[in-house]
N, C-alpha and C positions, 0 to 999 in steps of 0.2 A: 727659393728664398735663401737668404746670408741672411745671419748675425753675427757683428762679429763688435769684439769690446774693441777700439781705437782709442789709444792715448796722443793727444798730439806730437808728442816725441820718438813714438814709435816710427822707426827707420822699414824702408823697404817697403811698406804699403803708401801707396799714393791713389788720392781720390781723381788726378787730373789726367789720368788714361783717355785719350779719344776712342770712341767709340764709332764704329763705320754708321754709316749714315748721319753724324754730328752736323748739323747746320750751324754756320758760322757765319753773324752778321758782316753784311759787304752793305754797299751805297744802296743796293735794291732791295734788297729781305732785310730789313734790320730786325732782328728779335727781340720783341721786347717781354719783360717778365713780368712778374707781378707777386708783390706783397697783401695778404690779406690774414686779419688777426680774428680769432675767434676767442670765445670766452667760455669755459665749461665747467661745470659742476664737480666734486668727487662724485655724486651717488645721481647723476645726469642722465637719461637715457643715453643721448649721444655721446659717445666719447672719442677720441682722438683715431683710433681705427679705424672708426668709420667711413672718415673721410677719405681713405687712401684710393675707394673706389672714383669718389669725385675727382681728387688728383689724375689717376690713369685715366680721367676722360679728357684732361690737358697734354696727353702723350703725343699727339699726332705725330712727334718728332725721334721715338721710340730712345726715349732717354731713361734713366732710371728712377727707379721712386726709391728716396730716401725718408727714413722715417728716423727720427733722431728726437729718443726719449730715454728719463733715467728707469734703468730695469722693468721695463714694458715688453717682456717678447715677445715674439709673434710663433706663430704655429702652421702648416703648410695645411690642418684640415680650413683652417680659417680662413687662408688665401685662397683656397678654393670653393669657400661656401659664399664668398664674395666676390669669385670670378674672376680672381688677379692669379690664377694658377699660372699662365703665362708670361706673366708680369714681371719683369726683373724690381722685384722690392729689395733694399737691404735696410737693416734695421743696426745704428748706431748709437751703443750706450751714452747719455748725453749727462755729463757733470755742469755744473753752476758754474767753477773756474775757469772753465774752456770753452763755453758753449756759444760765444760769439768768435772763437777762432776758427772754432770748427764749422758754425755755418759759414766763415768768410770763405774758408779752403774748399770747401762743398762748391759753394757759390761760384767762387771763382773757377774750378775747372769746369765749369757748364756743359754739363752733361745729365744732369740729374733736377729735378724738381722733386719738392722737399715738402714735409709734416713735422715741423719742429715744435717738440714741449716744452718752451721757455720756463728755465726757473729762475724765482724769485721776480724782482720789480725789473721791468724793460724802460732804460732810460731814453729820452727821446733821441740823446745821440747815436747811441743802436740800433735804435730804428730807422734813423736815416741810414746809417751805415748798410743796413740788411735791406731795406726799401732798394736804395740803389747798387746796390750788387745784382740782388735779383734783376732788377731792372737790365742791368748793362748785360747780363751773361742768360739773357733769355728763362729763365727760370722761376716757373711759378713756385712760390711759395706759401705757406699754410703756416702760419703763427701762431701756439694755442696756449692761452693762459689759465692758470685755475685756481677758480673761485674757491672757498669755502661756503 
């Protein structure tokens, strides 16, 4: 497991490294992605970790799981009591100012399928924005909003 805080202007770390075994849509495989939003409680049984076991069941393509929430960390007894011990997770501090640059730059090096905890209102242009990224660069994604 990584945590690690990313500013978008931070130099030297880049999310768009290939990774060996990367599949790369041609005219035969084209990889498609997918966009799906969820809605959660604070005080919810389920919450946003959860689902990272559901995600690693969209792996077949041994990409990474990113998870990109504000000050949510994760813990390695936790990855292993939910069986992603194996699992390449990284965990990205996610700000309100940046958080559509950073899933586009996510997005876009396609490698990774994602758990994002959108803050505040999601306008519909970001959503298509994020709908189709996902889409074009194979990568499922996990949208989660919270309720009060």
């Amino acid at each position: 497991m990584r945590q690690l805080l990313l500013g978008m202007e931070e130099a030297g770390l880049s999310l768009s490294s290939q990774r060996p075994g990367r599949l790369t849509p041609t005219a035969g495989n084209a990889l498609r992605g997918s966009l799906t939003e969820v809605i959660v409680s604070e005080g919810g049984a389920i919450q946003p970790m959860h689902l990272l076991p559901m995600l690693a069941q969209c792996n077949a393509h041994k990409r990474w799981l990113m998870w990109l929430s504000p000050h949510r960390p994760m813990n390695k007894s936790w990855l292993e009591s939910m069986g992603l011990q194996h699992s390449p997770v990284i965990h990205l501090d996610l700000c309100n100012d940046t958080q559509l640059a950073l899933c586009s730059k996510v997005l876009a090096a396609g490698n990774s399928h994602m758990i994002v905890e959108w803050q505040g209102e999601l306008s519909s242009r970001e959503r298509q924005v994020i709908r189709q990224q996902a889409d074009q660069s194979g990568s499922h994604l996990v949208l989660i909003q919270r309720r009060p």
